[in-house]
Backbone as XML, in Angstrom:
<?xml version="1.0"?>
<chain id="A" units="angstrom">
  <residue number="1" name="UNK">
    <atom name="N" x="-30.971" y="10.622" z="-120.592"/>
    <atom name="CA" x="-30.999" y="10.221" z="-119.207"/>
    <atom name="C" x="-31.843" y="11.220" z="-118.439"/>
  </residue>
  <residue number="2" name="UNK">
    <atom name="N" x="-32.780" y="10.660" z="-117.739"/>
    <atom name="CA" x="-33.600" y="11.856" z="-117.124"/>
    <atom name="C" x="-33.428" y="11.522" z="-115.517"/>
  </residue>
  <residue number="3" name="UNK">
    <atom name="N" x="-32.390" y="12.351" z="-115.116"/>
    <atom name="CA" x="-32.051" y="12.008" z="-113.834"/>
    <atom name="C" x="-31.612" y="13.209" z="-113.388"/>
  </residue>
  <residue number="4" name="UNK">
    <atom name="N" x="-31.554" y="13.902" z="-111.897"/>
    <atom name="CA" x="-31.501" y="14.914" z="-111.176"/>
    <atom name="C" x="-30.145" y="15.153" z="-110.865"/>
  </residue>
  <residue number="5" name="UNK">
    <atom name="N" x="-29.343" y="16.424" z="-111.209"/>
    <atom name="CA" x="-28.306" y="16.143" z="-110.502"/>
    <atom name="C" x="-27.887" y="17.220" z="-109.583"/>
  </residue>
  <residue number="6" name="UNK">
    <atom name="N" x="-26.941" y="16.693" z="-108.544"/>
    <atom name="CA" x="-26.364" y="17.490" z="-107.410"/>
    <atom name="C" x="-25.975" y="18.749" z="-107.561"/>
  </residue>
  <residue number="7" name="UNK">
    <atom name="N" x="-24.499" y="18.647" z="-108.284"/>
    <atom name="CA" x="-23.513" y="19.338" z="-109.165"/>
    <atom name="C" x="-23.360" y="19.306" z="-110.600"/>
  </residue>
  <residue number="8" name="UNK">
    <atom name="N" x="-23.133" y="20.599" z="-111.272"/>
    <atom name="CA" x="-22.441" y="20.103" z="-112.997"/>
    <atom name="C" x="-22.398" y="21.370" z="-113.115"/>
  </residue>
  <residue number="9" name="UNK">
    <atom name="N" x="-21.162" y="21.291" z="-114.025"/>
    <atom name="CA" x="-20.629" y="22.310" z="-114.774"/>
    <atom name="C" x="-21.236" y="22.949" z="-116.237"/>
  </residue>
  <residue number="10" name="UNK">
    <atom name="N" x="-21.154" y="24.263" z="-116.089"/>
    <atom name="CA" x="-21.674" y="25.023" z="-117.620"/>
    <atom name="C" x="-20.548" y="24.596" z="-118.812"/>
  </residue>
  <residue number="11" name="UNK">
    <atom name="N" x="-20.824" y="24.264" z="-119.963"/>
    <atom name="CA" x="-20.384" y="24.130" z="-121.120"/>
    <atom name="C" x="-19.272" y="24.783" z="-121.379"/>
  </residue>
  <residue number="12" name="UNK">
    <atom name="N" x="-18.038" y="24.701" z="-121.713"/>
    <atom name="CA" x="-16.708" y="25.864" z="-121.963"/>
    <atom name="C" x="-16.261" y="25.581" z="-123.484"/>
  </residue>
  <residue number="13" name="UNK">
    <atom name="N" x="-16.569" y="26.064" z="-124.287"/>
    <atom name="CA" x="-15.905" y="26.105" z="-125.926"/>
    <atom name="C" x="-14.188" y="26.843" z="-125.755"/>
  </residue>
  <residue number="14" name="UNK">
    <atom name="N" x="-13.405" y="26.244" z="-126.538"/>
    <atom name="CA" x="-12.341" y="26.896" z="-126.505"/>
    <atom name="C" x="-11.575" y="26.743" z="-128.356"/>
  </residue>
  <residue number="15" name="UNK">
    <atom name="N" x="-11.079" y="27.617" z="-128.587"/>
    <atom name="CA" x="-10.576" y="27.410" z="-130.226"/>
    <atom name="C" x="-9.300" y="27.383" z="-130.047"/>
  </residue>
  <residue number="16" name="UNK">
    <atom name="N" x="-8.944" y="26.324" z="-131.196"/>
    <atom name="CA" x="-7.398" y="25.784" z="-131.671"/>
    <atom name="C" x="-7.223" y="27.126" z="-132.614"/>
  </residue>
  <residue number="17" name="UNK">
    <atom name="N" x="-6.081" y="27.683" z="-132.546"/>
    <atom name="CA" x="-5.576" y="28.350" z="-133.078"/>
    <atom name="C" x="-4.854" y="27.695" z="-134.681"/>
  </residue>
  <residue number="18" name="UNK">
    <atom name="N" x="-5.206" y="28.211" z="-135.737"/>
    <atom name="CA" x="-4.861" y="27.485" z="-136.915"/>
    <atom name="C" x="-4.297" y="28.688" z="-138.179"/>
  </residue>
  <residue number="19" name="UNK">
    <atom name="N" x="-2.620" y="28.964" z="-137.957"/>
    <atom name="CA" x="-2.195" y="29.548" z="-138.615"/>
    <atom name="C" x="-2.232" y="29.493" z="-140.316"/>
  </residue>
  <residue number="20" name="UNK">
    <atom name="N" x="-2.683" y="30.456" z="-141.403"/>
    <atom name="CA" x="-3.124" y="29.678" z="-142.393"/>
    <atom name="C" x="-2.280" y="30.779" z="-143.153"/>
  </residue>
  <residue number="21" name="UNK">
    <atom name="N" x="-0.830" y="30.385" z="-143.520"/>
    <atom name="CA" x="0.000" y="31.348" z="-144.818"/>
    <atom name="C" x="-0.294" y="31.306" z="-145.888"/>
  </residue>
  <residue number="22" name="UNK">
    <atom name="N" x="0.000" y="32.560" z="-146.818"/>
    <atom name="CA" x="-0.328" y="32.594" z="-147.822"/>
    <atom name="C" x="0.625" y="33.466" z="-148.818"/>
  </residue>
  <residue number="23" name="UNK">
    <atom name="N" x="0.784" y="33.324" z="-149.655"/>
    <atom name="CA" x="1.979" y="33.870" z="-150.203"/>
    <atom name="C" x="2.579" y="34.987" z="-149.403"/>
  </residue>
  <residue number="24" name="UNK">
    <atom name="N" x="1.899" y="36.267" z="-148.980"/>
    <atom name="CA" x="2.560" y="37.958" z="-148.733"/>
    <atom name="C" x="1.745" y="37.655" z="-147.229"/>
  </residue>
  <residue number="25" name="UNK">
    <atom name="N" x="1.148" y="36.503" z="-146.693"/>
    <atom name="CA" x="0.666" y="37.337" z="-145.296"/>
    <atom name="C" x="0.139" y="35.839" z="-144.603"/>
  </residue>
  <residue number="26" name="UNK">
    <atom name="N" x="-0.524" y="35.954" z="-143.196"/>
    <atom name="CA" x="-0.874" y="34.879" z="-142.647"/>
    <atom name="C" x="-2.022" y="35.135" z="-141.692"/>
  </residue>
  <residue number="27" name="UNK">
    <atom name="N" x="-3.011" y="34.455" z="-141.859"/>
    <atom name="CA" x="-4.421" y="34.568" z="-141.249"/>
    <atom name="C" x="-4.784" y="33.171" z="-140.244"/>
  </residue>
  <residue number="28" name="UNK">
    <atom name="N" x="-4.907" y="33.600" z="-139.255"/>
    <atom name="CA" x="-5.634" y="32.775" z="-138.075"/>
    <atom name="C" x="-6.893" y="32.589" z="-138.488"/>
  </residue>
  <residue number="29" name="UNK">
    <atom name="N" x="-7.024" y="31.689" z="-137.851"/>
    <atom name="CA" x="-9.251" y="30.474" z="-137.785"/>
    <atom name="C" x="-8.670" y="29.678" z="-136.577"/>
  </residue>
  <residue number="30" name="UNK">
    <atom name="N" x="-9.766" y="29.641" z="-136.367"/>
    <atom name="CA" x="-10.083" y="28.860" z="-134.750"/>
    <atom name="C" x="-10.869" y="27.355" z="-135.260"/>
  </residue>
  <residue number="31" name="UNK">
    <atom name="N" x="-10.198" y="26.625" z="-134.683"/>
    <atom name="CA" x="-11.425" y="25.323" z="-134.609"/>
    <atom name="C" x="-12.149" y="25.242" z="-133.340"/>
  </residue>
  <residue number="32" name="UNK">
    <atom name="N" x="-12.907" y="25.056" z="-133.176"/>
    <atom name="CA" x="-14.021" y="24.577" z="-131.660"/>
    <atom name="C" x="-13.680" y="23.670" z="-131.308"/>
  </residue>
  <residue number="33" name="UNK">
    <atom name="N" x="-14.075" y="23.520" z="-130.218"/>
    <atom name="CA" x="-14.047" y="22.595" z="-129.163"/>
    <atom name="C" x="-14.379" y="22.371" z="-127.997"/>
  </residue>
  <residue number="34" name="UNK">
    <atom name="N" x="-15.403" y="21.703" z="-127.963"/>
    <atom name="CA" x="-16.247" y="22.018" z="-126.133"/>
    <atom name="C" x="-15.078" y="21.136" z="-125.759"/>
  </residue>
  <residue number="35" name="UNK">
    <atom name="N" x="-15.293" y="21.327" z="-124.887"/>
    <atom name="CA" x="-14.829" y="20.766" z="-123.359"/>
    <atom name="C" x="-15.838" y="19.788" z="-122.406"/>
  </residue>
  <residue number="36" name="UNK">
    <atom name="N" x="-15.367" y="18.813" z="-121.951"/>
    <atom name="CA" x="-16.229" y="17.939" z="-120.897"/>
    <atom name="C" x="-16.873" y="18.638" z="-119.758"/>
  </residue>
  <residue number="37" name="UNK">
    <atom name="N" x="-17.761" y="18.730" z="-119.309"/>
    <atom name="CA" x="-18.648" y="18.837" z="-118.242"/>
    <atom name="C" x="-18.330" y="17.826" z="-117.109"/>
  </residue>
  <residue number="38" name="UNK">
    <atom name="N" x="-18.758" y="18.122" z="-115.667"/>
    <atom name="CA" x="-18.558" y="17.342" z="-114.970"/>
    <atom name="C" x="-19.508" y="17.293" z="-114.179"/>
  </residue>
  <residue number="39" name="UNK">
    <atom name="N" x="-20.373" y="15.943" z="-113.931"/>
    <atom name="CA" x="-21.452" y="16.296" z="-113.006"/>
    <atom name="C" x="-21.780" y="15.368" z="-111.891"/>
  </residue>
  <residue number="40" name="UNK">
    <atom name="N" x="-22.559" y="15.408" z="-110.399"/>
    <atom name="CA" x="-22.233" y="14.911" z="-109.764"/>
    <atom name="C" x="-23.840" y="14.188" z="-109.463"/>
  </residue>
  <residue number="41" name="UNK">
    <atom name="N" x="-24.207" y="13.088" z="-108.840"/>
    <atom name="CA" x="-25.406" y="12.333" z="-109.206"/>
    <atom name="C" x="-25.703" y="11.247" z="-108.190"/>
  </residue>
  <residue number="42" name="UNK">
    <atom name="N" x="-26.743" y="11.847" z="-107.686"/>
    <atom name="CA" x="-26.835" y="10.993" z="-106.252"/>
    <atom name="C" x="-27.240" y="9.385" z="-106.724"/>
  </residue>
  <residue number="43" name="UNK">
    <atom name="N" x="-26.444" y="8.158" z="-105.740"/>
    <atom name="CA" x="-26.532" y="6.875" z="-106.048"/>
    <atom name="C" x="-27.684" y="6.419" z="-106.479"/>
  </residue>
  <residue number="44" name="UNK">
    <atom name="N" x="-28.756" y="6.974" z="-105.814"/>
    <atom name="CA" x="-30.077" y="6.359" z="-106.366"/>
    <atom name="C" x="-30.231" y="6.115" z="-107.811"/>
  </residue>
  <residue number="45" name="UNK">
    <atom name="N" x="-29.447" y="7.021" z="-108.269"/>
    <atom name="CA" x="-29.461" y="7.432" z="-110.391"/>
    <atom name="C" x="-28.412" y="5.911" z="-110.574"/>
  </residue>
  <residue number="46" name="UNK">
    <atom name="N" x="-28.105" y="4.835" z="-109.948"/>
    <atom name="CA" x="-27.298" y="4.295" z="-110.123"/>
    <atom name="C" x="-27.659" y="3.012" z="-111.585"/>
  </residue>
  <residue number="47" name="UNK">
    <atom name="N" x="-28.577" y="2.881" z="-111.352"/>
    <atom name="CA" x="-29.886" y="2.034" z="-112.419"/>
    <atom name="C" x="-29.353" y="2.781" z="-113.943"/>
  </residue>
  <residue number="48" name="UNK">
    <atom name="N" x="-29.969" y="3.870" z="-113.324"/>
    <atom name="CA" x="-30.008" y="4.612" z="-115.263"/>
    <atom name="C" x="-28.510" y="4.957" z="-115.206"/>
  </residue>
  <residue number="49" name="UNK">
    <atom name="N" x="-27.597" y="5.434" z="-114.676"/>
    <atom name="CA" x="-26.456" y="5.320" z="-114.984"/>
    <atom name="C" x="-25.719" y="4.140" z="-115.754"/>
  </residue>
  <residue number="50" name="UNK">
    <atom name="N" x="-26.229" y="3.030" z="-114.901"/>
    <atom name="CA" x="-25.998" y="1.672" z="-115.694"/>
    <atom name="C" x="-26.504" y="1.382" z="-116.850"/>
  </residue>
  <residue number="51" name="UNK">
    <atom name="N" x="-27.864" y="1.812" z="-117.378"/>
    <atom name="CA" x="-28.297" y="1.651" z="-118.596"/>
    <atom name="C" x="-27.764" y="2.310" z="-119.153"/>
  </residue>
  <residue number="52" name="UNK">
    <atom name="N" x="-27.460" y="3.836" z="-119.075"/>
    <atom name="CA" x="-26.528" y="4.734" z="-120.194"/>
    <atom name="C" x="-25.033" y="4.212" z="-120.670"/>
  </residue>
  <residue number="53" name="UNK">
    <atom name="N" x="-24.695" y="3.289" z="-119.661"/>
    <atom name="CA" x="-23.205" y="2.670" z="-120.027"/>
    <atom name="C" x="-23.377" y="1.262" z="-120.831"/>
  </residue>
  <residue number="54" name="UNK">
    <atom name="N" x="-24.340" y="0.116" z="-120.352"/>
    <atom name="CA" x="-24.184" y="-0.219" z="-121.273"/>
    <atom name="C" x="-25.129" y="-0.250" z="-122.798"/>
  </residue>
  <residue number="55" name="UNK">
    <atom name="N" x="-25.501" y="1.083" z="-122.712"/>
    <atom name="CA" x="-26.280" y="1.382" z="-124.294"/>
    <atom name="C" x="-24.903" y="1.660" z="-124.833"/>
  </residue>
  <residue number="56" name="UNK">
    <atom name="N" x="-23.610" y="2.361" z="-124.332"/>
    <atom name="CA" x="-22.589" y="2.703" z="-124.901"/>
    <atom name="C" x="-21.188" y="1.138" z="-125.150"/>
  </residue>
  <residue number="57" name="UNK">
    <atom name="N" x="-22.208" y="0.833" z="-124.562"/>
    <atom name="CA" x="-20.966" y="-0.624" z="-124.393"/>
    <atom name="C" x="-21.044" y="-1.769" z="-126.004"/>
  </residue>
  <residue number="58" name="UNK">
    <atom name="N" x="-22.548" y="-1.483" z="-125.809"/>
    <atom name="CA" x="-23.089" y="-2.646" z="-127.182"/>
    <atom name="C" x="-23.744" y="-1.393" z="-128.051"/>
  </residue>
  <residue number="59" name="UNK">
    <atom name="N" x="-23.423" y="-0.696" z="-128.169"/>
    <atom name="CA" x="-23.848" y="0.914" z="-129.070"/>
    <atom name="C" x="-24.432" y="0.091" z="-130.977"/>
  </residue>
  <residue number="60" name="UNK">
    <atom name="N" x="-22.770" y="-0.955" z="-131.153"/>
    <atom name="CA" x="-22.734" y="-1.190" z="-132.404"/>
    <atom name="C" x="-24.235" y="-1.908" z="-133.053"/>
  </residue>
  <residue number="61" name="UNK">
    <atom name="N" x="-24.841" y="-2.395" z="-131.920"/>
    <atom name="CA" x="-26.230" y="-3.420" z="-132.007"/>
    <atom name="C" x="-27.590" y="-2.088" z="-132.082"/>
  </residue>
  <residue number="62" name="UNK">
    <atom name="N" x="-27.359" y="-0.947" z="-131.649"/>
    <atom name="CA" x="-28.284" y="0.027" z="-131.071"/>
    <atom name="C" x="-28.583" y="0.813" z="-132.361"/>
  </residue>
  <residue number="63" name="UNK">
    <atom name="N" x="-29.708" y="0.855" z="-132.845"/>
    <atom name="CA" x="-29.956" y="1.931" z="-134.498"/>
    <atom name="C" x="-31.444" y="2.391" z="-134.437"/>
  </residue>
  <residue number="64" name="UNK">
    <atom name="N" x="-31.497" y="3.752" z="-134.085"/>
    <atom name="CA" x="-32.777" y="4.599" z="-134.152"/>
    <atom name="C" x="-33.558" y="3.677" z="-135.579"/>
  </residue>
  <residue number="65" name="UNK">
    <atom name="N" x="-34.599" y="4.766" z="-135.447"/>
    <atom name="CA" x="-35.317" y="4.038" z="-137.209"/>
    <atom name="C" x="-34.798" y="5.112" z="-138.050"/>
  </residue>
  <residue number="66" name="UNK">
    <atom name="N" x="-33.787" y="5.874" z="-138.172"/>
    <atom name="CA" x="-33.043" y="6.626" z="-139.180"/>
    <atom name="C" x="-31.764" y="5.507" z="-139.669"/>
  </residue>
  <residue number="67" name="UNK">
    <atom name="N" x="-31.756" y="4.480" z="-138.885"/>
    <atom name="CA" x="-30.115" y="3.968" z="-138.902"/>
    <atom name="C" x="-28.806" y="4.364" z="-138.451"/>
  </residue>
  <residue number="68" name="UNK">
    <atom name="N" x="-29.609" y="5.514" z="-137.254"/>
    <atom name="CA" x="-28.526" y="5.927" z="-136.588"/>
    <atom name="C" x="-27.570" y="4.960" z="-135.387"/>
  </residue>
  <residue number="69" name="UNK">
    <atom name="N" x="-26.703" y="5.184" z="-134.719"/>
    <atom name="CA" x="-26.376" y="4.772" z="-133.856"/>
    <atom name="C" x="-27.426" y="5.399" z="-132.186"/>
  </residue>
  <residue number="70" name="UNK">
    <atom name="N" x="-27.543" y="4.735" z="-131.962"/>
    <atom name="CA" x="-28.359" y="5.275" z="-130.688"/>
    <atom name="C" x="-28.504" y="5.165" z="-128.901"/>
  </residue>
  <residue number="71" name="UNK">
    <atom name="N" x="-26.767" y="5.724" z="-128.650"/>
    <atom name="CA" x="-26.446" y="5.449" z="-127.398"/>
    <atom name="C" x="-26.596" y="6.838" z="-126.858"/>
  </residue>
  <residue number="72" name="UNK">
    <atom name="N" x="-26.687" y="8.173" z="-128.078"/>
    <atom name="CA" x="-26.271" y="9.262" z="-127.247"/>
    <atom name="C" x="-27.491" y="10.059" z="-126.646"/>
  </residue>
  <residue number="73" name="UNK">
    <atom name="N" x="-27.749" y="10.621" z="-126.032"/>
    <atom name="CA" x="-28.318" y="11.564" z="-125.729"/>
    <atom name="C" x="-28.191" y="12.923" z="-125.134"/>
  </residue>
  <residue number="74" name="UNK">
    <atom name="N" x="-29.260" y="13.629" z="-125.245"/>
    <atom name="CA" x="-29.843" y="14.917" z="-124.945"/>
    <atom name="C" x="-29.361" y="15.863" z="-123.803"/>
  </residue>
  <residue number="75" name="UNK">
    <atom name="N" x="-28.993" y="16.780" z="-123.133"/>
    <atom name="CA" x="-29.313" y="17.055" z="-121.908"/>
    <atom name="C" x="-29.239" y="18.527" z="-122.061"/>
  </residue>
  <residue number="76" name="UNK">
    <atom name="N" x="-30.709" y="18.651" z="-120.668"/>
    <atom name="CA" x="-30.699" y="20.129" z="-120.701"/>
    <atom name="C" x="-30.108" y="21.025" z="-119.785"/>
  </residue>
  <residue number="77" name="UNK">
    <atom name="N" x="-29.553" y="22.091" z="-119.449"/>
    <atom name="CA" x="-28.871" y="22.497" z="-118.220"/>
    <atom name="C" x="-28.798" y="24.103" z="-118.650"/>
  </residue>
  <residue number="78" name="UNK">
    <atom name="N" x="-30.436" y="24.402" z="-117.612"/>
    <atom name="CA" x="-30.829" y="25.711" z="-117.392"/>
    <atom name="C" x="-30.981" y="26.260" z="-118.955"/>
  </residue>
  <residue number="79" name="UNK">
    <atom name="N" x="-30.604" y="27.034" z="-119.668"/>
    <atom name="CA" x="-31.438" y="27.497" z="-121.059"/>
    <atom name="C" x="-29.620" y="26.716" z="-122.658"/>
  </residue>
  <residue number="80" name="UNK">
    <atom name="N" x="-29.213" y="25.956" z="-122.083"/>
    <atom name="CA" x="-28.671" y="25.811" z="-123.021"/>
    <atom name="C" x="-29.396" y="23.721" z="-123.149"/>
  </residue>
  <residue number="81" name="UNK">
    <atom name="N" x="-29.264" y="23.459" z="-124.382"/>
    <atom name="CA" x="-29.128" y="22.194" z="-124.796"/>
    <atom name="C" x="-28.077" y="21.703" z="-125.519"/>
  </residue>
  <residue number="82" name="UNK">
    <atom name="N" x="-27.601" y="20.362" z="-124.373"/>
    <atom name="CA" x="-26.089" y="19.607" z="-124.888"/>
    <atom name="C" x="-26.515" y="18.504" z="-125.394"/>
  </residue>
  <residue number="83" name="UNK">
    <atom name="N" x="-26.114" y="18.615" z="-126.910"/>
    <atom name="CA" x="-26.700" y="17.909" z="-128.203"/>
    <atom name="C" x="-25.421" y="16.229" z="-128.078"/>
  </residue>
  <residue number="84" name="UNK">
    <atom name="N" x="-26.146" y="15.276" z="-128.795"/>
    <atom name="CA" x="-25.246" y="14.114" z="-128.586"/>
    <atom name="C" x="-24.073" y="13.847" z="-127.251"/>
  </residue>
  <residue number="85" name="UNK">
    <atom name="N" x="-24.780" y="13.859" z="-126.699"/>
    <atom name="CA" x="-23.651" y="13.471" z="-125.036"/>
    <atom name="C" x="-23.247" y="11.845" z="-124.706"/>
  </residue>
  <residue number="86" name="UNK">
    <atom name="N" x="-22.183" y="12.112" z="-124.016"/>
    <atom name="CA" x="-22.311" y="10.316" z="-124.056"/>
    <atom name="C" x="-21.174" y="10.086" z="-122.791"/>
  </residue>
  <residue number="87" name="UNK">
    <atom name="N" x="-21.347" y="9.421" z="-121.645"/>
    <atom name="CA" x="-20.176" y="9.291" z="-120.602"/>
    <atom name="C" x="-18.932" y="8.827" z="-121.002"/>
  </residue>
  <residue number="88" name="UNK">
    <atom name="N" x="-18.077" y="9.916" z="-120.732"/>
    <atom name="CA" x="-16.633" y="9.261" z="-121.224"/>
    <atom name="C" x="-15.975" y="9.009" z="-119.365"/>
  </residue>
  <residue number="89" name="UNK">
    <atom name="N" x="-16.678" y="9.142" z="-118.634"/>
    <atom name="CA" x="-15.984" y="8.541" z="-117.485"/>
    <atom name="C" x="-17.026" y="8.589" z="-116.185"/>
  </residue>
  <residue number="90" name="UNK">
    <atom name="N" x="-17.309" y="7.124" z="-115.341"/>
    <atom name="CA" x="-18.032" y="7.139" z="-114.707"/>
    <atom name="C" x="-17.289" y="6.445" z="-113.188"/>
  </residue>
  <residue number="91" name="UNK">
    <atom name="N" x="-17.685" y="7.432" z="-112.434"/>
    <atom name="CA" x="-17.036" y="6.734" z="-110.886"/>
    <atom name="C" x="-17.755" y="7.095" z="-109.406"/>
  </residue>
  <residue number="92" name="UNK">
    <atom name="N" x="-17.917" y="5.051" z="-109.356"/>
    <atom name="CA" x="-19.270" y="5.186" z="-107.960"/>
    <atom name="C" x="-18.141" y="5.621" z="-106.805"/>
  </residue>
  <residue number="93" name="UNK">
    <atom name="N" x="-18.518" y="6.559" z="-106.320"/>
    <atom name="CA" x="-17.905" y="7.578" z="-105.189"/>
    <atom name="C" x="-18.498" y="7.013" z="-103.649"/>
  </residue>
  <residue number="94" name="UNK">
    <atom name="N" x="-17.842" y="6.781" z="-102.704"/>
    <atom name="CA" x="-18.403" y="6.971" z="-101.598"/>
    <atom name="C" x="-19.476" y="5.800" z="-100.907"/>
  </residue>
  <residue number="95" name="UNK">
    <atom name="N" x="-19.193" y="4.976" z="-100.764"/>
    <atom name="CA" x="-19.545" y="3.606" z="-100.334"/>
    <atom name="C" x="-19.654" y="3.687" z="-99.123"/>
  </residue>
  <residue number="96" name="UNK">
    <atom name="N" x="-21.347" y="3.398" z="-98.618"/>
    <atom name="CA" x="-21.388" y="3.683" z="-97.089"/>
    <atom name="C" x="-21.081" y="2.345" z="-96.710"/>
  </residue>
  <residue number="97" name="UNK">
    <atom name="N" x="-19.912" y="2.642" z="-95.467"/>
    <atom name="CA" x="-20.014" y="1.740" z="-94.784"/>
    <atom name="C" x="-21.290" y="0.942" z="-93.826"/>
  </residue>
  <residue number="98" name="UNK">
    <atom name="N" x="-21.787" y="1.620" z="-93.756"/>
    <atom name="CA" x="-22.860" y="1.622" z="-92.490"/>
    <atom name="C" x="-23.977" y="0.513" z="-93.711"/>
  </residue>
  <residue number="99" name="UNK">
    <atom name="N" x="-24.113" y="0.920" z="-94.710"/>
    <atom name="CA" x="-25.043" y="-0.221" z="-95.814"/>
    <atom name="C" x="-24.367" y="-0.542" z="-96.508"/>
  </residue>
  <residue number="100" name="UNK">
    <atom name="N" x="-23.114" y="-1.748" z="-96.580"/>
    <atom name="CA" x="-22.564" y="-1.707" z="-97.604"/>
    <atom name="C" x="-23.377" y="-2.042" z="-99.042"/>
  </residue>
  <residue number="101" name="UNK">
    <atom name="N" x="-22.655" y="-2.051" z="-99.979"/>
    <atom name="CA" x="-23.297" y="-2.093" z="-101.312"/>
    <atom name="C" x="-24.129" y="-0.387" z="-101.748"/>
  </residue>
  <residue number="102" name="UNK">
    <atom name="N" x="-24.059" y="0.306" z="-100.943"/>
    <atom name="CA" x="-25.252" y="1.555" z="-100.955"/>
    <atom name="C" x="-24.462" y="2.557" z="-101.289"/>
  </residue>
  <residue number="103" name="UNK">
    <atom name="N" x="-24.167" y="3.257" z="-102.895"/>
    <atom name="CA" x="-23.472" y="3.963" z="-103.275"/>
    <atom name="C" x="-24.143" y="5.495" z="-102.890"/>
  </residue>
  <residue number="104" name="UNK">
    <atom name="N" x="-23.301" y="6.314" z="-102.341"/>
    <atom name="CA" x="-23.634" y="7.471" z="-101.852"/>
    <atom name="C" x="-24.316" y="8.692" z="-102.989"/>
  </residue>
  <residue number="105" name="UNK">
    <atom name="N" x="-23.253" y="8.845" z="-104.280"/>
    <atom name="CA" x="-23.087" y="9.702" z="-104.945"/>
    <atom name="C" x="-21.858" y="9.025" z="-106.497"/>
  </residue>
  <residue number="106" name="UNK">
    <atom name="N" x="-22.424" y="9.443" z="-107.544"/>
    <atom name="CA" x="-21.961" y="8.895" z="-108.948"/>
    <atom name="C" x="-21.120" y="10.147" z="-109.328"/>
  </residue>
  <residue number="107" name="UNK">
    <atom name="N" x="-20.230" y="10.292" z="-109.826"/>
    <atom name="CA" x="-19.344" y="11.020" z="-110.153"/>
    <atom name="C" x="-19.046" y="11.090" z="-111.897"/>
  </residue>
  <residue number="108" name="UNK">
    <atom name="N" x="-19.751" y="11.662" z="-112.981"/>
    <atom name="CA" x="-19.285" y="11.372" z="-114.491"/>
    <atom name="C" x="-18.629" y="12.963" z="-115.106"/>
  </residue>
  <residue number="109" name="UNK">
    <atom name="N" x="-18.124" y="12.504" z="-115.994"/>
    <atom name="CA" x="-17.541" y="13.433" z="-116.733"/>
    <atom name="C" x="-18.322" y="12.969" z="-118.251"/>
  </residue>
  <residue number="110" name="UNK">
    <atom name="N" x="-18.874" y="13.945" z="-118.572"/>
    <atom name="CA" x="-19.904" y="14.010" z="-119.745"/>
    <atom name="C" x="-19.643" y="14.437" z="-121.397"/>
  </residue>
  <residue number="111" name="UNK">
    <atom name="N" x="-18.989" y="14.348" z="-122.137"/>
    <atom name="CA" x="-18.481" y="14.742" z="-123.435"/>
    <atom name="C" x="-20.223" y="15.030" z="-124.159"/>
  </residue>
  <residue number="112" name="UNK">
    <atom name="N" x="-20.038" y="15.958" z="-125.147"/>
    <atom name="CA" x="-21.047" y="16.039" z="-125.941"/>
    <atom name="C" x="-20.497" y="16.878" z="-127.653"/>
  </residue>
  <residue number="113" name="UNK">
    <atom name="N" x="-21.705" y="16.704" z="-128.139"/>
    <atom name="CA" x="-20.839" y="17.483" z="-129.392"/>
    <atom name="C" x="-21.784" y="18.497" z="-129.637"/>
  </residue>
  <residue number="114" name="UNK">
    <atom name="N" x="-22.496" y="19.300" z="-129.469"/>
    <atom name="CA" x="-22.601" y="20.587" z="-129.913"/>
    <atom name="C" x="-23.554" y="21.096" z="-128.653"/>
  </residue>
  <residue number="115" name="UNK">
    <atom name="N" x="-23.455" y="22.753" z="-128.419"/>
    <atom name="CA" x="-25.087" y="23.460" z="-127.698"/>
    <atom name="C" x="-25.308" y="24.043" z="-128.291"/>
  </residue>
  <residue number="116" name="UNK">
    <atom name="N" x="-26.410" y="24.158" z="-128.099"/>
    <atom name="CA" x="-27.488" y="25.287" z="-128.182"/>
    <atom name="C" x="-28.172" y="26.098" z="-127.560"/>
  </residue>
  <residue number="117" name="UNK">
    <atom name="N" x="-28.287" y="27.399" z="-128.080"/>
    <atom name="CA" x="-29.114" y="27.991" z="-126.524"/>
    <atom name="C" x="-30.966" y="27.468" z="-126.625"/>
  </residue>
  <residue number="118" name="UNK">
    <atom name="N" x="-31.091" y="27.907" z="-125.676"/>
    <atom name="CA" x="-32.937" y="27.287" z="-125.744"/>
    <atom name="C" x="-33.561" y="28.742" z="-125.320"/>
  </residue>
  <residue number="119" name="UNK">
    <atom name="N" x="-34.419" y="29.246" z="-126.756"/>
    <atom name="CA" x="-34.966" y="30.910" z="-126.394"/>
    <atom name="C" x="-36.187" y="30.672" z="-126.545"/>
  </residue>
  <residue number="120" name="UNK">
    <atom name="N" x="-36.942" y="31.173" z="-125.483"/>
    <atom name="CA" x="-38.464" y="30.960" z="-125.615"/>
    <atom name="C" x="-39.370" y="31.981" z="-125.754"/>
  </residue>
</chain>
């Protein structure tokens, strides 16, 4: 999605704690886990917002030329890259009265599965 946004949040990893016994003793490992992002997106983005939802809606019909599935995408935010992203929640915010139909500002919460930093 190549669209401008207002507000959004930096990436937060957090690890599951995973107690692992063993005969005489017991050792912790962490699993990962990002966390959702939240970002905020003036109405005009309302178009490509709509295309990103329903690429996710009919996803099962959608296959790169690898045979991938191909709803997710990319995004960059300042020197990190958020690998496979995909809206897990989208809400048109703020409906001017004064034009109705004229959404002010898009409101999503963004899931992704891995970053990276970007070093140049």
């Amino acid at each position: 999605m190549d669209i401008e946004f207002l507000e959004i949040t930096r990436p937060i990893i957090t690890f599951e704690e995973i107690i692992v016994e063993t005969f005489n003793s017991k050792s912790t490992y962490g699993r990962n886990e990002w966390q959702p992002i939240t970002a905020k997106v003036d109405g005009k983005y309302s178009k490509e917002v709509g295309m990103q939802m329903a690429k996710q809606v009919k996803a099962f019909e959608d296959y790169d030329e690898n045979g991938r599935l191909d709803y997710k995408f990319d995004l960059k935010i300042d020197d990190l890259l958020l690998e496979g992203c995909f809206l897990q929640n989208v809400e048109y915010v703020a409906m001017d009265i004064i034009n109705p139909g004229e959404i002010k500002h898009i409101e999503l919460i963004i899931r992704y599965d891995n970053v990276t930093e970007i070093t140049t």
